[in-house]
Every structure is written in C-alpha cells, then in structure tokens.
Predicted model as a PDB file, atoms N, CA, C, CB and O in Angstrom, pLDDT in the B-factor column:
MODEL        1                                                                  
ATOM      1  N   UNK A   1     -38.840  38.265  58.461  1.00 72.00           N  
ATOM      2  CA  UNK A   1     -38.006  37.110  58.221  1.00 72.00           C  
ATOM      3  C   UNK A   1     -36.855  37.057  59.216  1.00 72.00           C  
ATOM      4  CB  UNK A   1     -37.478  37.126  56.797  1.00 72.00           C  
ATOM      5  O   UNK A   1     -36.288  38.086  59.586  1.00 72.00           O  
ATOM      6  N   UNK A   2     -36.513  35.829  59.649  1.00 92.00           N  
ATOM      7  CA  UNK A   2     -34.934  35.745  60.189  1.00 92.00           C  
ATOM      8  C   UNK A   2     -33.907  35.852  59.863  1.00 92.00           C  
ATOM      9  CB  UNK A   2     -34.574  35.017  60.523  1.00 92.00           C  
ATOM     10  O   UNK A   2     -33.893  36.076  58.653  1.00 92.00           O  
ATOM     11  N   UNK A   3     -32.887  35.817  60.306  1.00 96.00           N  
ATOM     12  CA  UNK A   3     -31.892  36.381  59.636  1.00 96.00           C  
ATOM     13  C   UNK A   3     -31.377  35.013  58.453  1.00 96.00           C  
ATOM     14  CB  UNK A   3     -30.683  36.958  60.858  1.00 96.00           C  
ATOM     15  O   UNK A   3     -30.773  35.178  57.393  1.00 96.00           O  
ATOM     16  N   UNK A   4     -31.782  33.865  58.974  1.00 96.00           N  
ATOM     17  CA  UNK A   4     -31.016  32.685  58.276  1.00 96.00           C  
ATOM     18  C   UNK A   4     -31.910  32.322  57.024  1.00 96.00           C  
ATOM     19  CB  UNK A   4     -30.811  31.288  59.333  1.00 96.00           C  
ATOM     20  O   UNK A   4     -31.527  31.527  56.165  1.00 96.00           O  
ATOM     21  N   UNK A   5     -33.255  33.032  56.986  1.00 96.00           N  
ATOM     22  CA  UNK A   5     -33.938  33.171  55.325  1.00 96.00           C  
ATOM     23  C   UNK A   5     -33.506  34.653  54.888  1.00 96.00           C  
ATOM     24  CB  UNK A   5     -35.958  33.041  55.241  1.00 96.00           C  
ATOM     25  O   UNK A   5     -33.778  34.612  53.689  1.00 96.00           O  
ATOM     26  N   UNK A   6     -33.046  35.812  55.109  1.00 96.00           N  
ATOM     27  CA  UNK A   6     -32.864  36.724  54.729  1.00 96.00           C  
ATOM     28  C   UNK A   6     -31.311  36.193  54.089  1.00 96.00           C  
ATOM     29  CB  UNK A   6     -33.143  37.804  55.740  1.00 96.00           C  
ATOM     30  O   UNK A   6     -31.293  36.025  52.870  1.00 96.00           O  
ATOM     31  N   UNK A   7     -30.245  35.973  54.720  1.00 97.00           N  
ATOM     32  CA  UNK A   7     -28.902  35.437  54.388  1.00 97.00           C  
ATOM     33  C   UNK A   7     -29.154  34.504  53.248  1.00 97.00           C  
ATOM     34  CB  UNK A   7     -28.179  34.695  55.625  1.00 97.00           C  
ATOM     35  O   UNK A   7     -28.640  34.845  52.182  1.00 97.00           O  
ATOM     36  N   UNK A   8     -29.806  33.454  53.260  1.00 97.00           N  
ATOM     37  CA  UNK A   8     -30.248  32.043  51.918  1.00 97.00           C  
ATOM     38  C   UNK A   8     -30.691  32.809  51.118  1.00 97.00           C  
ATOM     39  CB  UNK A   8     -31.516  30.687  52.149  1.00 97.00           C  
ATOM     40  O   UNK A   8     -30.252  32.563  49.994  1.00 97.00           O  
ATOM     41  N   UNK A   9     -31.639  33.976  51.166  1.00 97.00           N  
ATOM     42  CA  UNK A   9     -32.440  34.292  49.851  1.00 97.00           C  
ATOM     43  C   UNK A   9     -31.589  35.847  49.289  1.00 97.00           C  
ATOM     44  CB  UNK A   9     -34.443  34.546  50.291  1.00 97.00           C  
ATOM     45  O   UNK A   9     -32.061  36.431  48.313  1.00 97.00           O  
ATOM     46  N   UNK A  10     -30.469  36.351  49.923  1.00 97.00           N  
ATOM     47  CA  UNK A  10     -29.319  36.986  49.459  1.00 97.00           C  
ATOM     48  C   UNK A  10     -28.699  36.615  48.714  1.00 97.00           C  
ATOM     49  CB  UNK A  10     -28.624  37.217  50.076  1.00 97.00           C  
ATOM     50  O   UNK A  10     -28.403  37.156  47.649  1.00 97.00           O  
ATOM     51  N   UNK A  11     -28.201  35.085  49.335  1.00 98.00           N  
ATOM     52  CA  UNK A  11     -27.274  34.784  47.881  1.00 98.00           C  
ATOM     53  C   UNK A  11     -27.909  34.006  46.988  1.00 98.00           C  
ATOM     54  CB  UNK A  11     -25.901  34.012  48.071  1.00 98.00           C  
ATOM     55  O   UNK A  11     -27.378  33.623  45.945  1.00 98.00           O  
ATOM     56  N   UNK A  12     -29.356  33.659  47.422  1.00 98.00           N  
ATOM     57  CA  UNK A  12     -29.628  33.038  45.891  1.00 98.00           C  
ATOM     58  C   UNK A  12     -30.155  33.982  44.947  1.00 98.00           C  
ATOM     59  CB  UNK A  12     -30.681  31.857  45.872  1.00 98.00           C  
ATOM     60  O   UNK A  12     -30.326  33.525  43.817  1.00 98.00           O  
ATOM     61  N   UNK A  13     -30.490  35.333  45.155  1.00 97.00           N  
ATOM     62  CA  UNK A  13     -30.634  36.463  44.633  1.00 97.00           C  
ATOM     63  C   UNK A  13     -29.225  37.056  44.054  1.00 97.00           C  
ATOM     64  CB  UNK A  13     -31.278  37.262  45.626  1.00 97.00           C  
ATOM     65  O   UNK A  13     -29.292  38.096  43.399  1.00 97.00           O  
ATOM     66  N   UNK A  14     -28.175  36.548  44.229  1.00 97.00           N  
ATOM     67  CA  UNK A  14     -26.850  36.690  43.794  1.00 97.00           C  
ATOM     68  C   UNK A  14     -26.475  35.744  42.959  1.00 97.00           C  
ATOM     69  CB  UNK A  14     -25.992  36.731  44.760  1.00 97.00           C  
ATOM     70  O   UNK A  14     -26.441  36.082  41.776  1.00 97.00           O  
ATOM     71  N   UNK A  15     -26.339  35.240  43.079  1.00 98.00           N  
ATOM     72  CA  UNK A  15     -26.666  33.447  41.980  1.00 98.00           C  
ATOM     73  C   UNK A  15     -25.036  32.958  42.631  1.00 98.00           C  
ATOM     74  CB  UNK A  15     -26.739  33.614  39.207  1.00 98.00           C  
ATOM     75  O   UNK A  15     -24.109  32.771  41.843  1.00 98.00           O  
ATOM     76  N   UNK A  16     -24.883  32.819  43.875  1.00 98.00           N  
ATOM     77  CA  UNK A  16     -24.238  32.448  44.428  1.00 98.00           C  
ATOM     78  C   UNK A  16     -24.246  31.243  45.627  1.00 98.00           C  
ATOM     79  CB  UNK A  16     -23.996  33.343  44.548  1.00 98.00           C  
ATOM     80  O   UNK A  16     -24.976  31.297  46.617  1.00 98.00           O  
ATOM     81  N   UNK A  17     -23.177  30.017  45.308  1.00 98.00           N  
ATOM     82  CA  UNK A  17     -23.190  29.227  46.030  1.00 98.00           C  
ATOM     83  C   UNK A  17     -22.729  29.116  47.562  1.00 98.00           C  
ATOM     84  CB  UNK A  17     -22.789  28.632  45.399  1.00 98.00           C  
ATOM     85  O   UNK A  17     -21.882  29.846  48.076  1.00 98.00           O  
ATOM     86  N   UNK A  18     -23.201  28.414  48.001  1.00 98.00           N  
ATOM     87  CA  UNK A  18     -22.774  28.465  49.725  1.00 98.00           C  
ATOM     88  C   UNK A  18     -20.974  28.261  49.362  1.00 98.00           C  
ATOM     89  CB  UNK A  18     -23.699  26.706  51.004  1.00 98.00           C  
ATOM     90  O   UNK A  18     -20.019  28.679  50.016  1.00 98.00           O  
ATOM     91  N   UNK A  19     -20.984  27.753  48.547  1.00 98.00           N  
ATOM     92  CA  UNK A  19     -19.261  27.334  48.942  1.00 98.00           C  
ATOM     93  C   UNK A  19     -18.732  28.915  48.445  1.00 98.00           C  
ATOM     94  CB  UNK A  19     -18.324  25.622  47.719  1.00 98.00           C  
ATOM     95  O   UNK A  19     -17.715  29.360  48.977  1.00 98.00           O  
ATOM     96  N   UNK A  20     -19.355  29.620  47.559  1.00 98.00           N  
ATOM     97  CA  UNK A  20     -18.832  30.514  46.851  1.00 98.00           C  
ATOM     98  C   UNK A  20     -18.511  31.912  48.124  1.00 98.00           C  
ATOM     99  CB  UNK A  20     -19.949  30.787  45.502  1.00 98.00           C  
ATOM    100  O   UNK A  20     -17.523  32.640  48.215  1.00 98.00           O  
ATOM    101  N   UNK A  21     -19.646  31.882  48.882  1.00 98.00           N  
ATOM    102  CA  UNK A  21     -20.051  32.663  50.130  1.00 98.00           C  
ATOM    103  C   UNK A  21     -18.715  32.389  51.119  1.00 98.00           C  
ATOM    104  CB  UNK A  21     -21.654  32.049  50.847  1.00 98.00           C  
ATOM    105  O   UNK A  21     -17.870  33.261  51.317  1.00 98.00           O  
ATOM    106  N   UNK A  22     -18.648  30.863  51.784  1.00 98.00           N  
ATOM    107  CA  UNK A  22     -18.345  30.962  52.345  1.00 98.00           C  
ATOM    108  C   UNK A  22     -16.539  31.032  52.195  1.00 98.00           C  
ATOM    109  CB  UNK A  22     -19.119  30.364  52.838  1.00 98.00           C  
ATOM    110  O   UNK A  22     -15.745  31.119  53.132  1.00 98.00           O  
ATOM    111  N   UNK A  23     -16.186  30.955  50.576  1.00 98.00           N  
ATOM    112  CA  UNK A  23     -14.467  31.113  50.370  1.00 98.00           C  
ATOM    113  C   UNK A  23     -14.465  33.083  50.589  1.00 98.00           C  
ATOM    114  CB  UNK A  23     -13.747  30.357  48.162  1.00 98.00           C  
ATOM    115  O   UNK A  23     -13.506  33.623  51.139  1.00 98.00           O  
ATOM    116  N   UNK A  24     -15.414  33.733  50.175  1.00 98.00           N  
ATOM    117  CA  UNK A  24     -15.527  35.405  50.269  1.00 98.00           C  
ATOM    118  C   UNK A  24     -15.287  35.462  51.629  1.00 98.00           C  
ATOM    119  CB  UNK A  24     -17.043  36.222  49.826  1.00 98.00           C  
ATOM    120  O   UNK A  24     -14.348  36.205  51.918  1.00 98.00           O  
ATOM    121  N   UNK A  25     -15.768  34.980  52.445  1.00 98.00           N  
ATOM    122  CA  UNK A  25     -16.115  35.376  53.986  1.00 98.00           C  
ATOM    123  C   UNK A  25     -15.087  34.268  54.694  1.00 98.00           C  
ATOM    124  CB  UNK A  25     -18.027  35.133  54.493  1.00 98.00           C  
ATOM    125  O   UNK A  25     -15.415  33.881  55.815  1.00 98.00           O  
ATOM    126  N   UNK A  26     -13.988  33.789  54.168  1.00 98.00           N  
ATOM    127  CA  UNK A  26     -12.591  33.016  54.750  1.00 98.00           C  
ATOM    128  C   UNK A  26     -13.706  32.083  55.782  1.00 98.00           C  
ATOM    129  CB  UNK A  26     -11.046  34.300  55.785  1.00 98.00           C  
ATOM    130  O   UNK A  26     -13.378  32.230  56.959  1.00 98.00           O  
ATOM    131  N   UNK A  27     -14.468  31.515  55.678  1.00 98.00           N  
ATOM    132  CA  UNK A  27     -15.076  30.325  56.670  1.00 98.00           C  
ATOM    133  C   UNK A  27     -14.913  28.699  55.760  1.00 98.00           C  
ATOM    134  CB  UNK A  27     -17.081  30.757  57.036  1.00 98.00           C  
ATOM    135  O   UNK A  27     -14.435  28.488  54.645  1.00 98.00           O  
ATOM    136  N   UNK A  28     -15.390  27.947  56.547  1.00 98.00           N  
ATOM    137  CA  UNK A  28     -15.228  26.331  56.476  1.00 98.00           C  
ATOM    138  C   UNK A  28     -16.788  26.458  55.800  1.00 98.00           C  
ATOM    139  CB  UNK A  28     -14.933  25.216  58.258  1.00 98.00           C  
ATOM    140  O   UNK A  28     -17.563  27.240  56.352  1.00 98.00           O  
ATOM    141  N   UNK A  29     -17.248  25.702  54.622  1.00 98.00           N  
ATOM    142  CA  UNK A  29     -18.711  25.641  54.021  1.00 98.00           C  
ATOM    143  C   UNK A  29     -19.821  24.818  54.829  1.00 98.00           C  
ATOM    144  CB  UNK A  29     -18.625  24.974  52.580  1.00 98.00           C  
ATOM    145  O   UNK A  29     -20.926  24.533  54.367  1.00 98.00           O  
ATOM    146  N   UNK A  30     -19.449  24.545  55.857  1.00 98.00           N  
ATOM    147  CA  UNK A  30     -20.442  24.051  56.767  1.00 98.00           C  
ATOM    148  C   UNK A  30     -20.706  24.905  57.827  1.00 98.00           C  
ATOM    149  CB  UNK A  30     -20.105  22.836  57.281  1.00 98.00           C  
ATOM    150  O   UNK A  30     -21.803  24.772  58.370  1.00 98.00           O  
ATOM    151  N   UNK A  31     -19.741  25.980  58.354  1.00 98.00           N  
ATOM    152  CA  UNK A  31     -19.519  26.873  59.226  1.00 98.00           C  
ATOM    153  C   UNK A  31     -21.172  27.919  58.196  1.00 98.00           C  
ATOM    154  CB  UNK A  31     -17.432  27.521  59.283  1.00 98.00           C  
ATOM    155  O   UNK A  31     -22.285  28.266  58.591  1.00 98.00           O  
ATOM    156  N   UNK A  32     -20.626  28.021  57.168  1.00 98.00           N  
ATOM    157  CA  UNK A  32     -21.554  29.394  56.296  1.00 98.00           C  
ATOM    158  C   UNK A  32     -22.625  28.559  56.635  1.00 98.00           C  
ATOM    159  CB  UNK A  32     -21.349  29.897  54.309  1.00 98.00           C  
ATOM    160  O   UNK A  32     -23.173  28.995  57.648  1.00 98.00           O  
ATOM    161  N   UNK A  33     -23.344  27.169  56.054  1.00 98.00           N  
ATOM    162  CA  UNK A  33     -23.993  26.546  55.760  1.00 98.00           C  
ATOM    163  C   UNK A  33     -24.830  26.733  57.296  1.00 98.00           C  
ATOM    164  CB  UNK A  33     -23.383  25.365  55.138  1.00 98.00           C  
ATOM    165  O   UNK A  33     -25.908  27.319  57.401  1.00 98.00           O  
ATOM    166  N   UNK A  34     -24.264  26.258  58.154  1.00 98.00           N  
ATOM    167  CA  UNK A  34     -25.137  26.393  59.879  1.00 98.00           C  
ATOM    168  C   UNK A  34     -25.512  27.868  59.821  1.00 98.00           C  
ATOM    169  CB  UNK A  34     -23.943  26.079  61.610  1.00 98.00           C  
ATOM    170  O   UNK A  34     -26.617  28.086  60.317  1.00 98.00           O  
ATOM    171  N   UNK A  35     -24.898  28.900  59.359  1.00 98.00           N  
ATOM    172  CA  UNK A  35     -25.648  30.305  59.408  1.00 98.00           C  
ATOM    173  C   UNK A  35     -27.003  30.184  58.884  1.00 98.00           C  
ATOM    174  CB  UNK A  35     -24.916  31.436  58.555  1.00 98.00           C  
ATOM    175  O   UNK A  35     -28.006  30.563  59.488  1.00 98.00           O  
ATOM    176  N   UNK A  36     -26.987  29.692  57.851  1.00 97.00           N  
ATOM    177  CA  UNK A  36     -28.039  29.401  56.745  1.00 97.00           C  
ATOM    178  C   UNK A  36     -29.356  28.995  57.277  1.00 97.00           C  
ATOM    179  CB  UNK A  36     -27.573  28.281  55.804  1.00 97.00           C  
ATOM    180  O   UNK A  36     -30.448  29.555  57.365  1.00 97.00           O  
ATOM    181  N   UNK A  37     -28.768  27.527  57.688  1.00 97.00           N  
ATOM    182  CA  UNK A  37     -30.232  26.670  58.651  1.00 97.00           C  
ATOM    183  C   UNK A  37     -30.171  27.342  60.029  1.00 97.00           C  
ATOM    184  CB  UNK A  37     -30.032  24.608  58.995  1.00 97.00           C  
ATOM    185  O   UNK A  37     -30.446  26.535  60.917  1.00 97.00           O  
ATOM    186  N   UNK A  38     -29.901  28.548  60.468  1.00 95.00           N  
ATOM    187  CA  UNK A  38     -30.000  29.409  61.829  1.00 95.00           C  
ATOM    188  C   UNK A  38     -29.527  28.244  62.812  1.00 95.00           C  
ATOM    189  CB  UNK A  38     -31.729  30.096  62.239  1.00 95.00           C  
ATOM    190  O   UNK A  38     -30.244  28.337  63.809  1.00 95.00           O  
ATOM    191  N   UNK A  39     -28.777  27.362  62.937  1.00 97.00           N  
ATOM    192  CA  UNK A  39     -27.751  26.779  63.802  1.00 97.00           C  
ATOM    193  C   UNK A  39     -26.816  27.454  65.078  1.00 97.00           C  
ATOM    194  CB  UNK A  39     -26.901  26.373  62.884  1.00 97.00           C  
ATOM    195  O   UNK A  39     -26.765  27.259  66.292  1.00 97.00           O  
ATOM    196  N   UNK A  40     -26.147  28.304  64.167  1.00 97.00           N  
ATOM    197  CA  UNK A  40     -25.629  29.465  64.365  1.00 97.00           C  
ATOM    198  C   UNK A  40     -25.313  30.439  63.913  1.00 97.00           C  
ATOM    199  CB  UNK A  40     -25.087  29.425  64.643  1.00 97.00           C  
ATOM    200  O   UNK A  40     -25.076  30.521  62.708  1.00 97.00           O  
ATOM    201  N   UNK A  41     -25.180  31.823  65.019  1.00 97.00           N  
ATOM    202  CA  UNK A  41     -25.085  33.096  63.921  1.00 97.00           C  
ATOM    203  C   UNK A  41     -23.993  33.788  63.948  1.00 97.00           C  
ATOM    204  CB  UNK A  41     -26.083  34.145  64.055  1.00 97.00           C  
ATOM    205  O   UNK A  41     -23.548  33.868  65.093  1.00 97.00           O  
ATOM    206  N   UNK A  42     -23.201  34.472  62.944  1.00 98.00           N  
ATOM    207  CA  UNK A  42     -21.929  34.591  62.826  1.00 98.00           C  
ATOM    208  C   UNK A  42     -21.780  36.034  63.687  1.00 98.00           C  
ATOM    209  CB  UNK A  42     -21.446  34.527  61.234  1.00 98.00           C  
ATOM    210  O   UNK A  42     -22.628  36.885  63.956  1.00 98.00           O  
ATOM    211  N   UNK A  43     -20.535  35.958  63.964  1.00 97.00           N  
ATOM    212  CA  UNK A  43     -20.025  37.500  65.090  1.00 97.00           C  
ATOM    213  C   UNK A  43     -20.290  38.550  63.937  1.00 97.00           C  
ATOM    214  CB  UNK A  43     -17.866  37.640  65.803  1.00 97.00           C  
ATOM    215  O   UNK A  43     -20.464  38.488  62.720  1.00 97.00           O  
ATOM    216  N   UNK A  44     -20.246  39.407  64.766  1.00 97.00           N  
ATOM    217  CA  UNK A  44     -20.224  40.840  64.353  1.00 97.00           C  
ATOM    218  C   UNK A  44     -19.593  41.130  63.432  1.00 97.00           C  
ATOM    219  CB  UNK A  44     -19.854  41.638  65.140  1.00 97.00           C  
ATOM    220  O   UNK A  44     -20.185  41.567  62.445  1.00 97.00           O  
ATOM    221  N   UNK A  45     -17.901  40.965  63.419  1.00 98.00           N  
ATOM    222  CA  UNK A  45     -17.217  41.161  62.143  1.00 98.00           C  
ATOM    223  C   UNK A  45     -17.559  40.370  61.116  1.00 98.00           C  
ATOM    224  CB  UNK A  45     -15.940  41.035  62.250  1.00 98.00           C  
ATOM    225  O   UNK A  45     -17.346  40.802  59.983  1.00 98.00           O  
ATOM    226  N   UNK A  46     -18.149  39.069  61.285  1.00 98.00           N  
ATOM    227  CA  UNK A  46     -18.689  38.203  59.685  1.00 98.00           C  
ATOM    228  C   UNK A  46     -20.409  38.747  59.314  1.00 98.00           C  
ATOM    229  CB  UNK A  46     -18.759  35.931  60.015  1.00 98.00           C  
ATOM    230  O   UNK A  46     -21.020  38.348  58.323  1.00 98.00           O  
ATOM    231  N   UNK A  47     -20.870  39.532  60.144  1.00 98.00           N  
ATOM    232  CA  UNK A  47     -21.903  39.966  60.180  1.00 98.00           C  
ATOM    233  C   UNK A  47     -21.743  41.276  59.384  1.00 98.00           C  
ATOM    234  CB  UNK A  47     -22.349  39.980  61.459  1.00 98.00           C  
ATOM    235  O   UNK A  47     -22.691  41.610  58.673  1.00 98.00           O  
ATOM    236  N   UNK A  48     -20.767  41.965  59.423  1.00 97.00           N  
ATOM    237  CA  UNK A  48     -20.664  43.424  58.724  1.00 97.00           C  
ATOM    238  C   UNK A  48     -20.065  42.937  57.570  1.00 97.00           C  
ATOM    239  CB  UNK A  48     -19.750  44.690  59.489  1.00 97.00           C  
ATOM    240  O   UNK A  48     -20.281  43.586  56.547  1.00 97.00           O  
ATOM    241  N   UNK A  49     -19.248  41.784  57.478  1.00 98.00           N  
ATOM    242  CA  UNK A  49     -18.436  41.352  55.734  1.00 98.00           C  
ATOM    243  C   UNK A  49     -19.822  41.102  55.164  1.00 98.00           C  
ATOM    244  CB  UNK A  49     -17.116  39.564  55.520  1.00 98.00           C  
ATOM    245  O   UNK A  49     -20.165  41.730  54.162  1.00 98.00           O  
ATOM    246  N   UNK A  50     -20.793  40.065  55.842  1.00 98.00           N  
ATOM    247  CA  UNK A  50     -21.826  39.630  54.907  1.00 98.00           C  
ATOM    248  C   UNK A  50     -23.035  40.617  54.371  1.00 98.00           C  
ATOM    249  CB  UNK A  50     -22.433  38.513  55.566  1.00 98.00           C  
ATOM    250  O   UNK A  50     -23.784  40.392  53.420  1.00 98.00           O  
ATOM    251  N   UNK A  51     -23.022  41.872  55.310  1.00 96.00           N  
ATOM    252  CA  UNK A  51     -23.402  43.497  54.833  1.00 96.00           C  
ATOM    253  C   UNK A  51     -23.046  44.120  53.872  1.00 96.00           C  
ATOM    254  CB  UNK A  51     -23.073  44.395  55.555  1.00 96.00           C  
ATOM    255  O   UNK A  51     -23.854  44.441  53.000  1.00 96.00           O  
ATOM    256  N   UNK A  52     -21.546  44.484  53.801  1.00 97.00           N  
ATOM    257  CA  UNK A  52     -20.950  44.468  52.936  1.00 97.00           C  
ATOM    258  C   UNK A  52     -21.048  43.750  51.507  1.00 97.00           C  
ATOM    259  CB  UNK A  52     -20.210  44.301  53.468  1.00 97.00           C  
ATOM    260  O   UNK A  52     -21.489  44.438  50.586  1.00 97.00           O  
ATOM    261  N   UNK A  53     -20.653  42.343  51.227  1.00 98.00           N  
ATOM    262  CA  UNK A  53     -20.681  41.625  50.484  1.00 98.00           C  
ATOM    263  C   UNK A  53     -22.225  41.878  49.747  1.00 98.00           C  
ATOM    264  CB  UNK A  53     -20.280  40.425  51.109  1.00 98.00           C  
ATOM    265  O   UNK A  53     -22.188  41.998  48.523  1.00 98.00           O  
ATOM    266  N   UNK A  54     -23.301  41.947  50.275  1.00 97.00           N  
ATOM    267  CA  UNK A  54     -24.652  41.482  49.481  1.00 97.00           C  
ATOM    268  C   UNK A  54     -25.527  42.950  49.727  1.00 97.00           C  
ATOM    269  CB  UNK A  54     -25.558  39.826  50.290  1.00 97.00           C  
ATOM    270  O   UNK A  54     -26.747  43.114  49.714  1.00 97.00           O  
ATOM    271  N   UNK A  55     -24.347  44.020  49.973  1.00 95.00           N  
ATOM    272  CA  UNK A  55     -24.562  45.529  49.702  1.00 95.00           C  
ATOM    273  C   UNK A  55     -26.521  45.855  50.814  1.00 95.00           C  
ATOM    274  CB  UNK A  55     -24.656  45.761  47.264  1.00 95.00           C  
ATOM    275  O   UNK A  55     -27.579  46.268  50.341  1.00 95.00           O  
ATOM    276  N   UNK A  56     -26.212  45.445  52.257  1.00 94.00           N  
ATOM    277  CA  UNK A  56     -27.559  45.607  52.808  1.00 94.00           C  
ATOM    278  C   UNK A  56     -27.334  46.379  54.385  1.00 94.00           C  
ATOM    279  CB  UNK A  56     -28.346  43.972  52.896  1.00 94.00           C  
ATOM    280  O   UNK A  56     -26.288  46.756  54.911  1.00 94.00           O  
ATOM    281  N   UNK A  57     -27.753  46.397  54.533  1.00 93.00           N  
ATOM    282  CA  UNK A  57     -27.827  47.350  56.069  1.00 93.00           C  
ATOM    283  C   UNK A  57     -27.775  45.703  56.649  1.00 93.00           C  
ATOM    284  CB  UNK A  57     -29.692  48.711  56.587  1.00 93.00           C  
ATOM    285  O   UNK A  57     -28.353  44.734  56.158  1.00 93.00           O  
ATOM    286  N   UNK A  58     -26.949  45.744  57.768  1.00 94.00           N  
ATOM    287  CA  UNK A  58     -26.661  44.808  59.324  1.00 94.00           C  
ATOM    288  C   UNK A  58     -28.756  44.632  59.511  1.00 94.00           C  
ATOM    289  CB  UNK A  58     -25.422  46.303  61.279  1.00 94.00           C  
ATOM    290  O   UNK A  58     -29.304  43.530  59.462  1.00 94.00           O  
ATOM    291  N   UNK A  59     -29.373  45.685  59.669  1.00 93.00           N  
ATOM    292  CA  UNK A  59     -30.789  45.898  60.235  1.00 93.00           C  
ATOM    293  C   UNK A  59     -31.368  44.801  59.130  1.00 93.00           C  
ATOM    294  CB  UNK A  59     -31.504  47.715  60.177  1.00 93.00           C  
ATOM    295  O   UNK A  59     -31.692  43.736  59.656  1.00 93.00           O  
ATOM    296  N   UNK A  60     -31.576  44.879  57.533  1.00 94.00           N  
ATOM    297  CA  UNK A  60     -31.917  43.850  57.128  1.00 94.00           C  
ATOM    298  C   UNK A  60     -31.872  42.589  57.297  1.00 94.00           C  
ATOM    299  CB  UNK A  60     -31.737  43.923  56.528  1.00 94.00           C  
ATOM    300  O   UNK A  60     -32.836  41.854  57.511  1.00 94.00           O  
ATOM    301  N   UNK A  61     -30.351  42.183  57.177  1.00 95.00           N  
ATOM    302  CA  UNK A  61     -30.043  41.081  57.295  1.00 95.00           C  
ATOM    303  C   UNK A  61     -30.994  40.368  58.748  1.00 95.00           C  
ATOM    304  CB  UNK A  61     -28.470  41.167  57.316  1.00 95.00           C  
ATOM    305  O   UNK A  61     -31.655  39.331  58.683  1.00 95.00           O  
ATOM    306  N   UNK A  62     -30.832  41.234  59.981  1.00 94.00           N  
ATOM    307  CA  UNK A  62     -31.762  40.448  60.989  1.00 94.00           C  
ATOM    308  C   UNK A  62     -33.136  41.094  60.879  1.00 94.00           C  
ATOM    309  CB  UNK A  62     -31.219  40.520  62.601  1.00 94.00           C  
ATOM    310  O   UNK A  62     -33.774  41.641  61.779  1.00 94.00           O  
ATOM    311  N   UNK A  63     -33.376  40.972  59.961  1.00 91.00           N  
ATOM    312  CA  UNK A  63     -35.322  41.579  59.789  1.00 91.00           C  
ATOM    313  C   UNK A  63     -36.008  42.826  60.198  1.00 91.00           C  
ATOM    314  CB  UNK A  63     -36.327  40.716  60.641  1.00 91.00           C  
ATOM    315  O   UNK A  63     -37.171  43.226  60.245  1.00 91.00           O  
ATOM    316  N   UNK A  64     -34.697  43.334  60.505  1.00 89.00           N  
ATOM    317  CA  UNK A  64     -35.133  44.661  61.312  1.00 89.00           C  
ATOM    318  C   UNK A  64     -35.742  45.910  60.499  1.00 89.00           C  
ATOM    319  CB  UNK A  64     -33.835  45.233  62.055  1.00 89.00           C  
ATOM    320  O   UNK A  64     -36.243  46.868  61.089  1.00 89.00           O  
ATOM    321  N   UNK A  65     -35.656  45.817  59.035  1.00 80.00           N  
ATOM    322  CA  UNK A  65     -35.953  46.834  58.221  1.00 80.00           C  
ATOM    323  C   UNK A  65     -35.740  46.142  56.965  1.00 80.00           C  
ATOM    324  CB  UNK A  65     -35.165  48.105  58.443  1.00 80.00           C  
ATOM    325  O   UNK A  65     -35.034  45.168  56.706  1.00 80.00           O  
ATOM    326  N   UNK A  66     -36.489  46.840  56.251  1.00 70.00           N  
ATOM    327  CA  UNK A  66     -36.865  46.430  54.549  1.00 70.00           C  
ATOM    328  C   UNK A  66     -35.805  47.424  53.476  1.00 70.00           C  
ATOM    329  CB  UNK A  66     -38.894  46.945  54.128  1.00 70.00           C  
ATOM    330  O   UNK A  66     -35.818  47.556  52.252  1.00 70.00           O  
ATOM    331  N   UNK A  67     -35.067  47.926  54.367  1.00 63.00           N  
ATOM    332  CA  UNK A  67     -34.164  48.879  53.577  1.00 63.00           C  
ATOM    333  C   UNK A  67     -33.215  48.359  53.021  1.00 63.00           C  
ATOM    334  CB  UNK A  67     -33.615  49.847  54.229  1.00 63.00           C  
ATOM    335  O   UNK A  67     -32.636  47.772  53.935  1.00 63.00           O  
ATOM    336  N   UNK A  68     -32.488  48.131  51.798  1.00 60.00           N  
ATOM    337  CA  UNK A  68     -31.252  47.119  51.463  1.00 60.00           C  
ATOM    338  C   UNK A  68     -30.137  47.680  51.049  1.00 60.00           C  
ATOM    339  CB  UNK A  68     -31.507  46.159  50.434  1.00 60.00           C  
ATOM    340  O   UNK A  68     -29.068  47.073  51.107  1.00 60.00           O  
ATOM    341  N   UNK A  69     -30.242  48.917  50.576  1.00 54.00           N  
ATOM    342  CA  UNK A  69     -29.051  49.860  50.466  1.00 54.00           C  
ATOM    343  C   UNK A  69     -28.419  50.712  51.607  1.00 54.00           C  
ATOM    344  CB  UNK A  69     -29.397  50.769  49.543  1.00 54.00           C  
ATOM    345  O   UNK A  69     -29.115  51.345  52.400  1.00 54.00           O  
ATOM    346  N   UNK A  70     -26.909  50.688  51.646  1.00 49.00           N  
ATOM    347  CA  UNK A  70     -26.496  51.119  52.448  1.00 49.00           C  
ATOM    348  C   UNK A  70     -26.322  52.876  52.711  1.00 49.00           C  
ATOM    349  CB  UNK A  70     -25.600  50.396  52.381  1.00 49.00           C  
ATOM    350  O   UNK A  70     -25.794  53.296  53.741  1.00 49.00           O  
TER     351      UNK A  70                                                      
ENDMDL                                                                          
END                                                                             
C-alpha cells in the first residue's frame, strides 16, 4: 500500500476524523486531507508525529513493512 491508503485506513481504524488528525498534528484540514489523497506528503517531522500518534513504525506508514508496533 501507499502511504496515503496506509495514513486513511489509520485513522479510520482509530475512529478518527480528518479534522480531528489534522488539529493533533497543528495543520490546516485540507493540508492533512492532500496527505490523504497522496497530493502531498508531509516532512519528516509531521511524518514521525503521525508515527507517533497512530503508534506505527515511519517503515509502515510508507509500505515498507507490515510491522505496526514501535
């Protein structure tokens, strides 16, 4: 998977809304939302909050491994 269905199916596995995501991660809800539809992909530091936040290895999030605990 890419990273922008791995990120969508995180937080809907969280039962969390894009707006909810993107007030956690201090962004604009269209800013989160373009992560989402792979538009664009967030830097490194919003890349390790969104690791953080949905408790997964950086490597998941971009498809790199099936591992989800850190």
């Amino acid at each position: 998977m890419e990273f922008k269905e791995n990120l969508k199916k995180l937080r809907l596995e969280n039962n969390m809304t894009q707006k909810q995501v993107a007030t956690i991660m201090n962004v604009a809800v269209s800013c989160y939302a373009n992560w989402e539809r792979g538009k664009y992909l967030p830097d490194l530091f919003n890349v390790i909050k969104l690791s953080k936040l949905f408790k997964v290895r950086v490597n998941y999030l971009f498809g790199l491994d099936d591992i989800r605990q850190k």
